[in-house]
Each structure stands twice: as C-alpha cells, then as structure tokens.
Biopython code that builds the backbone (N, CA, C, O; Angstrom):
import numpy as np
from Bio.PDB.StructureBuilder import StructureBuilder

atoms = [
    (1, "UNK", "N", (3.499, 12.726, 44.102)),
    (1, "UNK", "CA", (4.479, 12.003, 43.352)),
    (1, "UNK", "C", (4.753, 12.721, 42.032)),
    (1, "UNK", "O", (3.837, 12.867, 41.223)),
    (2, "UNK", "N", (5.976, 13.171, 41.791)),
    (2, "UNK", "CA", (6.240, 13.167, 39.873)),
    (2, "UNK", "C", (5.836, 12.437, 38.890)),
    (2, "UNK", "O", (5.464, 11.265, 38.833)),
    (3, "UNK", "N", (5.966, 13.366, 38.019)),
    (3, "UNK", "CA", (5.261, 12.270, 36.555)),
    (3, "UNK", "C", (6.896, 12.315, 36.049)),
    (3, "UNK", "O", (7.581, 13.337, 36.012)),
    (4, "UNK", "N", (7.275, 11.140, 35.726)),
    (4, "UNK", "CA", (8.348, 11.302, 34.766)),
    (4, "UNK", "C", (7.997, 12.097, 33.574)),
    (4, "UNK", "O", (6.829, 12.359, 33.286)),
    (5, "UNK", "N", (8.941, 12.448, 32.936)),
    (5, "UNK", "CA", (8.554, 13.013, 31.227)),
    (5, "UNK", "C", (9.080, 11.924, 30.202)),
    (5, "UNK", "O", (10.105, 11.278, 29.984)),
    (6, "UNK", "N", (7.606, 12.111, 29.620)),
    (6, "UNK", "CA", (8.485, 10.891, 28.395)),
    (6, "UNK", "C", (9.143, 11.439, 27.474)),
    (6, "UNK", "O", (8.742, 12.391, 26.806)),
    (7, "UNK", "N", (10.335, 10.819, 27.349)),
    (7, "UNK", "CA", (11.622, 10.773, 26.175)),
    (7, "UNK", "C", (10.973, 9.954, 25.158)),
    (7, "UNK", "O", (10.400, 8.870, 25.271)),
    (8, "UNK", "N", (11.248, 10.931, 23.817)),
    (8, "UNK", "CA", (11.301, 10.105, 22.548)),
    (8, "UNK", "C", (12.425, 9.004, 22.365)),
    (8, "UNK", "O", (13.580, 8.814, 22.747)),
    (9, "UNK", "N", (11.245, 8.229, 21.388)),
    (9, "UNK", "CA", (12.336, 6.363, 21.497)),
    (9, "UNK", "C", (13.443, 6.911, 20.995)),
    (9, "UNK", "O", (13.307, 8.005, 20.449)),
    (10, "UNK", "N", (14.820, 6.290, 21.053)),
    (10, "UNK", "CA", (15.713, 6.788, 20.239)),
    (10, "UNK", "C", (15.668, 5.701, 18.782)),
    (10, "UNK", "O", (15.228, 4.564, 18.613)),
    (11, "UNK", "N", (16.434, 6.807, 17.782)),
    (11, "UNK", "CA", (16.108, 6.126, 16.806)),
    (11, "UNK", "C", (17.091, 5.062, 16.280)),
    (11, "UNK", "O", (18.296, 5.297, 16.377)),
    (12, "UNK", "N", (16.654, 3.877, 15.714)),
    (12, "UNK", "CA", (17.831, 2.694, 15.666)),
    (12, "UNK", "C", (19.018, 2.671, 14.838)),
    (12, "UNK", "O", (19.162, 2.912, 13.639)),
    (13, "UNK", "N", (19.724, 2.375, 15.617)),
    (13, "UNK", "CA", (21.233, 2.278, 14.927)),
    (13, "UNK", "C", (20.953, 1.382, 13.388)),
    (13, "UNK", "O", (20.505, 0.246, 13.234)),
    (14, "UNK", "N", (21.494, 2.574, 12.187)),
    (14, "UNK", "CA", (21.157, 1.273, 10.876)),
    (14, "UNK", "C", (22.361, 0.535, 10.563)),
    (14, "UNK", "O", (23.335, 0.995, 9.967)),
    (15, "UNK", "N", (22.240, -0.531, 10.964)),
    (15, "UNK", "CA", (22.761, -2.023, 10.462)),
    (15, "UNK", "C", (23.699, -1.791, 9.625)),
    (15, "UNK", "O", (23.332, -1.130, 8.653)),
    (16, "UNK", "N", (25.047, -2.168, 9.649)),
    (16, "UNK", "CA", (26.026, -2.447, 8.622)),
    (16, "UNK", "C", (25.441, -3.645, 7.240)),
    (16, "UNK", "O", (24.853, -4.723, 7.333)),
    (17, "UNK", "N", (25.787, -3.080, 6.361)),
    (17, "UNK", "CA", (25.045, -4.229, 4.692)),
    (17, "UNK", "C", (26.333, -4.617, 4.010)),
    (17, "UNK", "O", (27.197, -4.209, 3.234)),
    (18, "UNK", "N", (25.847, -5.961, 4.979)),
    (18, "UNK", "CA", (27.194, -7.185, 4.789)),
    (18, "UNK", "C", (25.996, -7.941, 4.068)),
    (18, "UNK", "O", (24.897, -8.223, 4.546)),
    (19, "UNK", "N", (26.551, -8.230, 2.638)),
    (19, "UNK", "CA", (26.029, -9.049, 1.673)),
    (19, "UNK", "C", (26.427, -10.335, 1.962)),
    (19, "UNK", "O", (25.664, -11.298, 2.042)),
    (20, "UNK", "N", (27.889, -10.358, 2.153)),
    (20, "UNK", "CA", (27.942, -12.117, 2.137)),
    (20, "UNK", "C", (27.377, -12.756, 3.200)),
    (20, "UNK", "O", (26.665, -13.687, 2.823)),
    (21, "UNK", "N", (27.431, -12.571, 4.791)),
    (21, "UNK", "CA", (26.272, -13.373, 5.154)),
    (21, "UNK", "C", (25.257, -13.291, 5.158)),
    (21, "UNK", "O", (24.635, -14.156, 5.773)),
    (22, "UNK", "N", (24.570, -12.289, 4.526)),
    (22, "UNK", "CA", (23.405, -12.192, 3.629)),
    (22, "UNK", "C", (23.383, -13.430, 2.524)),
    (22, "UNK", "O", (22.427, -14.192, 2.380)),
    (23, "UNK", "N", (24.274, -13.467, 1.983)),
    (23, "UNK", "CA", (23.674, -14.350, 0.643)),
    (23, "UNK", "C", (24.498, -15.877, 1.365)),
    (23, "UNK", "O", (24.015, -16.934, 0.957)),
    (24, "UNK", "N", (25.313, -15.958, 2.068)),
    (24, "UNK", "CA", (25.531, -17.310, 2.791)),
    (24, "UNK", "C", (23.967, -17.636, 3.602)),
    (24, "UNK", "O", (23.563, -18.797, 3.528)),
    (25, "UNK", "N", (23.432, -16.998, 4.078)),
    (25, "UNK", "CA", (22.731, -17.056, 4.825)),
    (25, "UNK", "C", (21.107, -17.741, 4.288)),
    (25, "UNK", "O", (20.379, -18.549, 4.864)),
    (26, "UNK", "N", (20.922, -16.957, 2.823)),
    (26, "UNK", "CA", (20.253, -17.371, 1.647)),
    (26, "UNK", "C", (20.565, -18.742, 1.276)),
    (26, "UNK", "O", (19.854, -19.741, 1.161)),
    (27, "UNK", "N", (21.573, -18.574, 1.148)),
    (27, "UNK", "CA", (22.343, -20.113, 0.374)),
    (27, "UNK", "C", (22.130, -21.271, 1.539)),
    (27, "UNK", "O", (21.928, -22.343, 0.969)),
    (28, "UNK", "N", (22.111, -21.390, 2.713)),
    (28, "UNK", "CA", (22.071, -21.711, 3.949)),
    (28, "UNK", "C", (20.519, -22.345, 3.722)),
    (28, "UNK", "O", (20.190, -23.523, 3.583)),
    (29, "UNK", "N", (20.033, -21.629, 3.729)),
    (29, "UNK", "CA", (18.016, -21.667, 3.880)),
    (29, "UNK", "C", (17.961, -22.462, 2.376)),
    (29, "UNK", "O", (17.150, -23.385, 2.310)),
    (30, "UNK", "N", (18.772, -22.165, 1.163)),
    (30, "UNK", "CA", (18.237, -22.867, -0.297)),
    (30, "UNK", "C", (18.342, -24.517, -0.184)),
    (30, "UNK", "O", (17.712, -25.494, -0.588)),
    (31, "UNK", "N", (19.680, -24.196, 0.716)),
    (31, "UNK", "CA", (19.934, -25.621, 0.559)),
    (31, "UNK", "C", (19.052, -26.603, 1.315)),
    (31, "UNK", "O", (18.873, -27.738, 0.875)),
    (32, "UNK", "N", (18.453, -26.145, 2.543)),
    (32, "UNK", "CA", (17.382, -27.309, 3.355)),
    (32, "UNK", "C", (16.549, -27.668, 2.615)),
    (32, "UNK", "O", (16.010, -28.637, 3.149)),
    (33, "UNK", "N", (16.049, -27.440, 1.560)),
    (33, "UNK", "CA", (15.407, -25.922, 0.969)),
    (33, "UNK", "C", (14.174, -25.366, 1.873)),
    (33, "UNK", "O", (13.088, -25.838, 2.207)),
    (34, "UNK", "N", (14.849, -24.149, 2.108)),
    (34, "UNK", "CA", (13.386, -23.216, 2.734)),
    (34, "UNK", "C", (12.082, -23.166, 1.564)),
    (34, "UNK", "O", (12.229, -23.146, 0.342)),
    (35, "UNK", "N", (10.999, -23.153, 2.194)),
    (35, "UNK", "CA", (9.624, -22.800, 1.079)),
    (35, "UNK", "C", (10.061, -21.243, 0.860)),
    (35, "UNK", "O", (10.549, -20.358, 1.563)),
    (36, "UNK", "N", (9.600, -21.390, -0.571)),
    (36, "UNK", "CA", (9.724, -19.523, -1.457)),
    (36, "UNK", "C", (9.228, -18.849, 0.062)),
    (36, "UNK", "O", (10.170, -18.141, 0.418)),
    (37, "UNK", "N", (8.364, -18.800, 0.872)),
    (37, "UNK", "CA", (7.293, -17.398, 1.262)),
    (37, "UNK", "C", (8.404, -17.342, 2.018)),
    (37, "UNK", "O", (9.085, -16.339, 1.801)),
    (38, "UNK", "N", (8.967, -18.355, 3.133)),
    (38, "UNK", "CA", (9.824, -18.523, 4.186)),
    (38, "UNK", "C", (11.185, -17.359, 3.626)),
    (38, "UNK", "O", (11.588, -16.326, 4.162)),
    (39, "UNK", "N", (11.628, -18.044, 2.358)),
    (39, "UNK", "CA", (12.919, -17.106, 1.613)),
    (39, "UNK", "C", (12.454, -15.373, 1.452)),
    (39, "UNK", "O", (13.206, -14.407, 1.582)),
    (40, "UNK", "N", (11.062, -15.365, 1.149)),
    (40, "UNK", "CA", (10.693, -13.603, 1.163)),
    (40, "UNK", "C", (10.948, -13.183, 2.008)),
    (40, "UNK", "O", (11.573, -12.148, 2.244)),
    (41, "UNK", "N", (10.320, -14.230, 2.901)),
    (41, "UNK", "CA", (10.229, -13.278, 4.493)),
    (41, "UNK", "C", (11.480, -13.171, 5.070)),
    (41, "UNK", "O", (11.503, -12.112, 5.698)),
    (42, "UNK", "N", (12.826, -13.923, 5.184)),
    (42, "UNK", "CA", (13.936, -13.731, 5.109)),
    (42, "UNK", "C", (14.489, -12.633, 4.769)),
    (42, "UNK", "O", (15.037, -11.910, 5.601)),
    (43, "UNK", "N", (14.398, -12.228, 2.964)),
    (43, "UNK", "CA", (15.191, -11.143, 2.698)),
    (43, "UNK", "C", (14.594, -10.308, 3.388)),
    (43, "UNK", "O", (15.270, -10.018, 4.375)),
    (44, "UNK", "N", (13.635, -9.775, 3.340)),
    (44, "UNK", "CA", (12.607, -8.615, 3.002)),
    (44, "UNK", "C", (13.097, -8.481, 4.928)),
    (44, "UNK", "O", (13.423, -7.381, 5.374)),
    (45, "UNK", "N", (13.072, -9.558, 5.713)),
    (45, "UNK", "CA", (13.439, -8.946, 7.622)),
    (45, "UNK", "C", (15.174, -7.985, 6.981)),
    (45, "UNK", "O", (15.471, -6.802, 7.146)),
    (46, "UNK", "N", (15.869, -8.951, 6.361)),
    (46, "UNK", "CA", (17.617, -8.317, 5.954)),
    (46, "UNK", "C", (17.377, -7.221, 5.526)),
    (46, "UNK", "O", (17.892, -6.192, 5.965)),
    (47, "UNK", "N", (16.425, -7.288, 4.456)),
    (47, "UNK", "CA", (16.608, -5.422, 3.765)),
    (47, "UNK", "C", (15.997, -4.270, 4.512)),
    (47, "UNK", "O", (16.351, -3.141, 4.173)),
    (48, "UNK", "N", (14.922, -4.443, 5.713)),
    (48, "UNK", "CA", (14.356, -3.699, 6.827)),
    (48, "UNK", "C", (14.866, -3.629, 7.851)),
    (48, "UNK", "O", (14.489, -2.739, 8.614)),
    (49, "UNK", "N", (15.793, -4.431, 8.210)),
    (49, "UNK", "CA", (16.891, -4.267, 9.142)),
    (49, "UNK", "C", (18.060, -3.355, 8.670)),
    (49, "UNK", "O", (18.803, -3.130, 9.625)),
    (50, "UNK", "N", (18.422, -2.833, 7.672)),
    (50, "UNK", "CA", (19.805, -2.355, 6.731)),
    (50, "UNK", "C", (18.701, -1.435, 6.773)),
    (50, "UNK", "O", (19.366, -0.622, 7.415)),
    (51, "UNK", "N", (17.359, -0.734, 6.623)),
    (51, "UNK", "CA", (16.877, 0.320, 6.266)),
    (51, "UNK", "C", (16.390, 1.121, 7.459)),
    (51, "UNK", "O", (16.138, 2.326, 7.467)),
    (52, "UNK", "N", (16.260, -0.067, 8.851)),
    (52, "UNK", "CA", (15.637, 1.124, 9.998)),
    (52, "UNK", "C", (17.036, 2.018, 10.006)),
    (52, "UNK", "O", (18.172, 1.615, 9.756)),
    (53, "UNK", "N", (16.684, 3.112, 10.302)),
    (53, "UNK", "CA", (17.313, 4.411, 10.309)),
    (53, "UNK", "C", (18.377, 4.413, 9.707)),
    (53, "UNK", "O", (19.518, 4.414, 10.168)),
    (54, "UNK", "N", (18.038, 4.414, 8.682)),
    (54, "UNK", "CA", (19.189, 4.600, 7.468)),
    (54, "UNK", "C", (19.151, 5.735, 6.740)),
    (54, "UNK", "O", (18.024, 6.089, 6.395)),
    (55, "UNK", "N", (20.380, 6.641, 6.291)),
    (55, "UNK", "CA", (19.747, 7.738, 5.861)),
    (55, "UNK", "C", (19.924, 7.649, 4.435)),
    (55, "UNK", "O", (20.068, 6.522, 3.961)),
    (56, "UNK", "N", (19.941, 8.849, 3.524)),
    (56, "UNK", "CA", (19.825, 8.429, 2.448)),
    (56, "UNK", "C", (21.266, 8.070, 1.705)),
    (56, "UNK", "O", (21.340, 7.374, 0.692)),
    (57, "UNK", "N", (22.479, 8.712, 2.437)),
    (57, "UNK", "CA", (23.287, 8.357, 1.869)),
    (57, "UNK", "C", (23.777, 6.613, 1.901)),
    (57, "UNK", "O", (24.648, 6.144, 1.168)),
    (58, "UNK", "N", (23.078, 5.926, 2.807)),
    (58, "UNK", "CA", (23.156, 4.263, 2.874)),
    (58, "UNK", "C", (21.903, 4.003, 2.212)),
    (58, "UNK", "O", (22.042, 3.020, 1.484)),
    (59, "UNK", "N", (20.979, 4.376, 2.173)),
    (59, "UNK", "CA", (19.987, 3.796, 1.224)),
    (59, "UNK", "C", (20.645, 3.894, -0.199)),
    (59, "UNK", "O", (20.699, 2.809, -0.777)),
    (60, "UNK", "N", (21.335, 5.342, -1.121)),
    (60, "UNK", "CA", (22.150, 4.690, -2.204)),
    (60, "UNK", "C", (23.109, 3.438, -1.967)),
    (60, "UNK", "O", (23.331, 2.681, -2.912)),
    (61, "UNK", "N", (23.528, 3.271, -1.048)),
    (61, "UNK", "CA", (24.316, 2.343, -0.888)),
    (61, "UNK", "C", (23.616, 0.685, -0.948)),
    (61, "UNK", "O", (24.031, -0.307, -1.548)),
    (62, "UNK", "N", (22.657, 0.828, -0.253)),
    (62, "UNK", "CA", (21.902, -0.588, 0.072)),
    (62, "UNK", "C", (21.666, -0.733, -1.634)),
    (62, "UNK", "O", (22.123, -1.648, -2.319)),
    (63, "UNK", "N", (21.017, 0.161, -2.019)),
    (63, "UNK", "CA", (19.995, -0.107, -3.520)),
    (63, "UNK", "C", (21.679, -0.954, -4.608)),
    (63, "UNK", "O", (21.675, -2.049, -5.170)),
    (64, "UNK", "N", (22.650, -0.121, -4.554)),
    (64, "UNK", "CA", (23.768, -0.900, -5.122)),
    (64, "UNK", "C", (23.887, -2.164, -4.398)),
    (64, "UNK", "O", (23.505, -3.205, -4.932)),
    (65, "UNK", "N", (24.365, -2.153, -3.273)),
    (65, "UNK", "CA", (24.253, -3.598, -2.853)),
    (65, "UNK", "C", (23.063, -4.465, -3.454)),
    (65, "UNK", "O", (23.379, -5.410, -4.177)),
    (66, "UNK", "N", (21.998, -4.266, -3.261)),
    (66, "UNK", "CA", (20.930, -5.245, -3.350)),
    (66, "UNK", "C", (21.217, -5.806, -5.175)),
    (66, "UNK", "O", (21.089, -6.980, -5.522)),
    (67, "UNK", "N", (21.636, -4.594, -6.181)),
    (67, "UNK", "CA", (21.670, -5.272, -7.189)),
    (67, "UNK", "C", (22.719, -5.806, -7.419)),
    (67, "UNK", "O", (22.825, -6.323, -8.531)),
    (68, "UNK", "N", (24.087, -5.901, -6.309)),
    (68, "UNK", "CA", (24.858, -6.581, -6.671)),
    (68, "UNK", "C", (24.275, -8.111, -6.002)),
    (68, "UNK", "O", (24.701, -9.114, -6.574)),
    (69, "UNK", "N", (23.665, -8.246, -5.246)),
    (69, "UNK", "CA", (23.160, -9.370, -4.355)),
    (69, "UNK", "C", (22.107, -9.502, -5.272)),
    (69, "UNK", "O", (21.453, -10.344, -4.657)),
    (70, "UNK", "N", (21.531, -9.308, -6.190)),
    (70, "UNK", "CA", (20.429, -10.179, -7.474)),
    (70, "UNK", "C", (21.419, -10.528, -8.387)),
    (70, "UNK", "O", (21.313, -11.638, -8.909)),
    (71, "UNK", "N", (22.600, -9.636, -8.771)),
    (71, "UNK", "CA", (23.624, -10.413, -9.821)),
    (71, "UNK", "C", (23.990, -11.983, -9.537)),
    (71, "UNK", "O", (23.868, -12.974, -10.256)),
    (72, "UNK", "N", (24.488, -11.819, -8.200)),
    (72, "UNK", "CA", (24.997, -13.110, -7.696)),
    (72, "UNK", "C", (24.090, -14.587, -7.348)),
    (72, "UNK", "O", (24.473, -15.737, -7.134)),
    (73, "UNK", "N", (22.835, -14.016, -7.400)),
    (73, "UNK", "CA", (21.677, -14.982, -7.081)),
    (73, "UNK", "C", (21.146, -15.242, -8.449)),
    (73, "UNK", "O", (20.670, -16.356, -8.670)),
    (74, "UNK", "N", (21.170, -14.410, -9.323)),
    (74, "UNK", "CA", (20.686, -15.080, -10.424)),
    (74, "UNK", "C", (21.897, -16.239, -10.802)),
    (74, "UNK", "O", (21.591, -17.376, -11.162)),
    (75, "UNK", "N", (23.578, -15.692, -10.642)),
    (75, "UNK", "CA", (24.295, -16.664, -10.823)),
    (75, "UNK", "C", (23.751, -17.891, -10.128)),
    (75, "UNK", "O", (23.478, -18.898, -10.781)),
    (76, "UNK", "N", (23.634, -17.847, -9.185)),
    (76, "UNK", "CA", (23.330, -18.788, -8.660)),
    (76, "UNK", "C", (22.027, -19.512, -8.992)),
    (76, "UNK", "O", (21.838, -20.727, -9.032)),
    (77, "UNK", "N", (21.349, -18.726, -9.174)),
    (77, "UNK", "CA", (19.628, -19.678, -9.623)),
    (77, "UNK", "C", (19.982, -20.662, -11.341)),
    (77, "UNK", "O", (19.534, -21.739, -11.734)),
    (78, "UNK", "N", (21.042, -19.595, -12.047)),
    (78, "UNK", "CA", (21.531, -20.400, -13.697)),
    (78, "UNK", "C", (22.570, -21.988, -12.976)),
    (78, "UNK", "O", (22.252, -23.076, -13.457)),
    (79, "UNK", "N", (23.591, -21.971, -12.006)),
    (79, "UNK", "CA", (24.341, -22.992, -11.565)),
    (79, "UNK", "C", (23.011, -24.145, -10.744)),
    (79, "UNK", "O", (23.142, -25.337, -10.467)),
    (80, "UNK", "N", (22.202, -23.546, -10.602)),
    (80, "UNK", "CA", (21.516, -25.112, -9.450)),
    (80, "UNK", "C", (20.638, -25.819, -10.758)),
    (80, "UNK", "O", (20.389, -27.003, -10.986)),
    (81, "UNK", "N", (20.177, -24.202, -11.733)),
    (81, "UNK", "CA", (19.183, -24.752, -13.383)),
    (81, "UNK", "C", (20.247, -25.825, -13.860)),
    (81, "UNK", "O", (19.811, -26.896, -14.282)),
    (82, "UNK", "N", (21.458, -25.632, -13.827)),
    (82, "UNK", "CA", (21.692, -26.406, -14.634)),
    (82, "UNK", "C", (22.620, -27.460, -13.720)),
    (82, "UNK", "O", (23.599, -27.826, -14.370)),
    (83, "UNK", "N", (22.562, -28.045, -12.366)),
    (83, "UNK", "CA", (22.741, -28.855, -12.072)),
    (83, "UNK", "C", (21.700, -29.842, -11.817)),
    (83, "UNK", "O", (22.080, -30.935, -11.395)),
    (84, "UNK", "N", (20.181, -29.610, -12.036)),
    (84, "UNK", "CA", (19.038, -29.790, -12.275)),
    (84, "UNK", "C", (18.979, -30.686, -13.697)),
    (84, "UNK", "O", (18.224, -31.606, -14.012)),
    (85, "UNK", "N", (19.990, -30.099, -14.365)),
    (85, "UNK", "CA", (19.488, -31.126, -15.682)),
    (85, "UNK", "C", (20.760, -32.466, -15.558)),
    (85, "UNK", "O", (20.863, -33.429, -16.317)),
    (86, "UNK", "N", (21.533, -32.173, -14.488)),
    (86, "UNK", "CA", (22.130, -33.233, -14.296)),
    (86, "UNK", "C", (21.864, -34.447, -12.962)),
    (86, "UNK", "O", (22.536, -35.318, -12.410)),
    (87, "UNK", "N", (20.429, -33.874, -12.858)),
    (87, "UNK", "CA", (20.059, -35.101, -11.897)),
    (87, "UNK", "C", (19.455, -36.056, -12.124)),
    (87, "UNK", "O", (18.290, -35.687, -12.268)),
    (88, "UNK", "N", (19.519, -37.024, -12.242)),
    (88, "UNK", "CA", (18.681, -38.308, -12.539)),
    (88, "UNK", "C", (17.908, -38.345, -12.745)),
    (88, "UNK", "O", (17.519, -37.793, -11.715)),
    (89, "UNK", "N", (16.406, -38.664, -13.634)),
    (89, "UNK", "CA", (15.138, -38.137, -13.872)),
    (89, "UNK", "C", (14.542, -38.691, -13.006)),
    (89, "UNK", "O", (13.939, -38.012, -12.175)),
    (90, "UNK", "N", (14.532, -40.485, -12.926)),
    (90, "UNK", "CA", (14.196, -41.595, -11.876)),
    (90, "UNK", "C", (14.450, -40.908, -10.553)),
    (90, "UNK", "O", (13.486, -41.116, -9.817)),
    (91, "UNK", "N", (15.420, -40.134, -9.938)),
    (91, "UNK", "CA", (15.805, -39.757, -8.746)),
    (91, "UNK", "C", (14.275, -38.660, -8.323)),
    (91, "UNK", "O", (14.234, -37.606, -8.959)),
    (92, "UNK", "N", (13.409, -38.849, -7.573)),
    (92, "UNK", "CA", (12.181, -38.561, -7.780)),
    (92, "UNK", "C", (12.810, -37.390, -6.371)),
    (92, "UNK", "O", (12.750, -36.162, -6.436)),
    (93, "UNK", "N", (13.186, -37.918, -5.594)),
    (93, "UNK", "CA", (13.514, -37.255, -3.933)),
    (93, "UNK", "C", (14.481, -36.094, -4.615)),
    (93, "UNK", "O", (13.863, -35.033, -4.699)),
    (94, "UNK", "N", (16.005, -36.006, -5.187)),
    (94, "UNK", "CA", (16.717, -35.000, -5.592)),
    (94, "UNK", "C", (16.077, -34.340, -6.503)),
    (94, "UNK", "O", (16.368, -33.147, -6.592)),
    (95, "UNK", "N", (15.175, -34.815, -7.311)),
    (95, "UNK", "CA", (14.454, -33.734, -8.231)),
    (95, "UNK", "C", (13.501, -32.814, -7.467)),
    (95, "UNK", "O", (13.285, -31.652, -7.813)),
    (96, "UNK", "N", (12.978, -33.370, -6.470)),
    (96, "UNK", "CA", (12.222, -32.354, -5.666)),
    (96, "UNK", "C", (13.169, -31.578, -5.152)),
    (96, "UNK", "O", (13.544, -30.706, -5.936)),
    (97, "UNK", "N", (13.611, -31.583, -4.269)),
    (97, "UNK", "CA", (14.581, -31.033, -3.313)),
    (97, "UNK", "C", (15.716, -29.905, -4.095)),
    (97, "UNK", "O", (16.309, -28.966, -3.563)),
    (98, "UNK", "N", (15.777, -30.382, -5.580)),
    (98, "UNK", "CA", (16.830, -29.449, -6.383)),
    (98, "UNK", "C", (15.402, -28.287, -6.840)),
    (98, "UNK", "O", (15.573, -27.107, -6.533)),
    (99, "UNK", "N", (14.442, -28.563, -7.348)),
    (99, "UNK", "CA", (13.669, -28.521, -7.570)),
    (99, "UNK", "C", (12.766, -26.841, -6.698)),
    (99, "UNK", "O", (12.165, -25.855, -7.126)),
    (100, "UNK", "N", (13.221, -27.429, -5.190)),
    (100, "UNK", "CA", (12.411, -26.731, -3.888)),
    (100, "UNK", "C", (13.793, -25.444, -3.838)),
    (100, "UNK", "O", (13.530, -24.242, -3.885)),
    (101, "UNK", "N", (15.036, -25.908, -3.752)),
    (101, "UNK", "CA", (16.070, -25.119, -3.418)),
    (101, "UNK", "C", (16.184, -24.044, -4.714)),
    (101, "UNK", "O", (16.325, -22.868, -4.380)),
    (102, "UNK", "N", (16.144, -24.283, -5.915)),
    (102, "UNK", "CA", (15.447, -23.513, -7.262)),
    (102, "UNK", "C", (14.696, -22.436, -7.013)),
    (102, "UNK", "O", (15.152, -21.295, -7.094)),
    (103, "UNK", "N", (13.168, -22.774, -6.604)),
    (103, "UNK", "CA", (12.069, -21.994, -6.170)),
    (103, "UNK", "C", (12.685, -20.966, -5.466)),
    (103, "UNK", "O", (12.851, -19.873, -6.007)),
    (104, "UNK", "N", (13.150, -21.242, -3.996)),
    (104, "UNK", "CA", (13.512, -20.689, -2.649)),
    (104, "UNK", "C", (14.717, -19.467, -3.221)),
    (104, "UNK", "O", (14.790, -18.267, -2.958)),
    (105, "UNK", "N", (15.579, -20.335, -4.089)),
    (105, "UNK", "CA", (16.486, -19.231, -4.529)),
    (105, "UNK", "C", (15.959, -17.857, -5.372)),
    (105, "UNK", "O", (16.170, -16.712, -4.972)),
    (106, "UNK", "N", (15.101, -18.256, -6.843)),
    (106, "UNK", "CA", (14.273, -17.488, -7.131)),
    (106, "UNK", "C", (13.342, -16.603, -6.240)),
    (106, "UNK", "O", (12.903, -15.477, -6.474)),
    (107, "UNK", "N", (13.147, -17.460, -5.092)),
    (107, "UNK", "CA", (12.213, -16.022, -4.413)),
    (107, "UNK", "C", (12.713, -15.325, -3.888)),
    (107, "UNK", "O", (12.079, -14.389, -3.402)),
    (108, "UNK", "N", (14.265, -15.435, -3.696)),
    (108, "UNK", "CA", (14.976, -14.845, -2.723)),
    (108, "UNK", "C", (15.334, -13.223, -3.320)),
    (108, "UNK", "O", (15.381, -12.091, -2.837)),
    (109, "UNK", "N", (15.620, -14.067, -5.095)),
    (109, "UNK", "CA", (16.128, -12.902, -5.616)),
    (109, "UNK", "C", (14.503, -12.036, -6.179)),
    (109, "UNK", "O", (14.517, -10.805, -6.191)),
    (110, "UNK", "N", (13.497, -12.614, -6.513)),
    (110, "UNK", "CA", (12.448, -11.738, -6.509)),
    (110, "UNK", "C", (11.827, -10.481, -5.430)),
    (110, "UNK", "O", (11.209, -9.422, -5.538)),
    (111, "UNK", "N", (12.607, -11.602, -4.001)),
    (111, "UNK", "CA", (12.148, -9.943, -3.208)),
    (111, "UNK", "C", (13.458, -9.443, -3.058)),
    (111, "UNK", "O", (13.486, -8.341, -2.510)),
    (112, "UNK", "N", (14.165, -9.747, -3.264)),
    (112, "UNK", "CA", (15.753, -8.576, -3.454)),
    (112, "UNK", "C", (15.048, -6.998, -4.459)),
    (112, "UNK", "O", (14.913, -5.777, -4.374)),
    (113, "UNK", "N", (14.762, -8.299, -5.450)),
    (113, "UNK", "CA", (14.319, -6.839, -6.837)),
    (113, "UNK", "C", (13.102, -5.937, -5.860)),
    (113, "UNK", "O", (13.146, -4.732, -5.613)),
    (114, "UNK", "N", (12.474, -6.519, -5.595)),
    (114, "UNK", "CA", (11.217, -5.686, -5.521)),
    (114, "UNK", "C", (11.648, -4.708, -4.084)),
    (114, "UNK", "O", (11.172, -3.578, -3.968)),
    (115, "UNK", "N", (12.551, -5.260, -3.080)),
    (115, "UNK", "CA", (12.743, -4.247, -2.319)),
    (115, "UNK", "C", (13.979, -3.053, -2.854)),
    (115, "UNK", "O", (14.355, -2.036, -2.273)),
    (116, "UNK", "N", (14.468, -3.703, -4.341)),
    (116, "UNK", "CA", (15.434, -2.114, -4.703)),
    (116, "UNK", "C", (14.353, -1.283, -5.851)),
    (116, "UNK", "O", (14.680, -0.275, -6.478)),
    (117, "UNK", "N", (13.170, -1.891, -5.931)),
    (117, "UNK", "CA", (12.259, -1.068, -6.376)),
    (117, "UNK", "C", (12.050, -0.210, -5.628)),
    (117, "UNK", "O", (12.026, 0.896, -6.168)),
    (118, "UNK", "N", (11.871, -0.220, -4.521)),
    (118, "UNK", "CA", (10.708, -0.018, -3.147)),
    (118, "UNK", "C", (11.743, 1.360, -2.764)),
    (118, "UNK", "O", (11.276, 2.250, -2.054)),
    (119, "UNK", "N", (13.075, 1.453, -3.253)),
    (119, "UNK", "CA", (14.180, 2.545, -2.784)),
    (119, "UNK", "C", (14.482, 3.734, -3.742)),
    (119, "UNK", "O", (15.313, 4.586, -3.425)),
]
sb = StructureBuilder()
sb.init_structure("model")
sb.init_model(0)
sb.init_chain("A")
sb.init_seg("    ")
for serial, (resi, resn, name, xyz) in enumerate(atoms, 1):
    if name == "N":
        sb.init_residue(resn, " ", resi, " ")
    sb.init_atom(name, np.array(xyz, "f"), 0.0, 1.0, " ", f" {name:<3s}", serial, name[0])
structure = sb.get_structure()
C-alpha cells in the first residue's frame, strides 16, 4: 500500500477588521451585561481571529483599528458613567445591571489596549 505524503496545513485566510460588528457585538454582550472575563475573552477571540495569518501590512492596520475601537468604547464607558448617575439610587436591580454593563464595557476596552500593546 502507499503512504500518502503529508501536506503542510494551509495557512488561514486573515479575517477582514470590521469594527462595527465588532463593537455592536460588544455593545450586544454590555447590554445583557456579559461578566468582565466573558467581555476579555470576547475581544481577545476578535483580535486573534483578525491576526491568524495576517501579515504585517494588516497588523498596522488592526493596531489603528483597535485604537480607533478604544476611542469609541471609552465614549461609550463616559455615556453609560453618566447615565449611571441618572439612575435612581433606591433602584437597587438598574444600579446593578448599569453597574455590570460599566464593568463589561471597561473590560472590553482594557483588552482592546492590551492586545494593541501586544502588536
């Protein structure tokens, strides 16, 4: 019988870096609110998916994207801070929940930063 020959894996097609359903997608998870680790593990699959076989001329590209995608999340983490001070104090359930979606957003944009460190 023959031995086949093994072929090297081929290497993966890198991912088009579409931010907005990236950050819809974020915004999506803030709002249930996802737990912070859940939101890391989120970005951090998006930004390793945009990086398998990416070369370097899309890795400059991703690293701009990603800090335009922390611009927009910090917007967003200052709009929920301060719809936070417009929630009812007594409202014990929306203070959590504004509270949880806060966190989740912040972590979202903490591993944004740390993966345009990482580039």
């Amino acid at each position: 019988m023959a031995r086949k020959t093994a072929h090297p894996a081929a290497e993966p097609e890198p991912q088009r870096i579409l931010t907005k359903p990236a950050l819809e997608r974020i915004a999506a998870l803030a709002a249930r609110p996802a737990a912070p680790d859940r939101m890391r593990r989120e970005v951090q699959g998006m930004v390793q998916a945009w990086l398998d076989g990416a070369g370097e001329e899309q890795r400059i590209e991703l690293r701009d994207r990603l800090g335009e995608m922390q611009e927009q999340l910090l917007e967003g983490i200052e709009a929920a801070g301060d719809m936070m001070d417009d929630v009812d104090a007594s409202d014990t359930v929306a203070q959590r929940h504004g509270n949880n979606a806060l966190a989740a957003l912040k972590a979202a944009r903490e591993a944004l930063v740390a993966a345009g460190r990482g580039l």
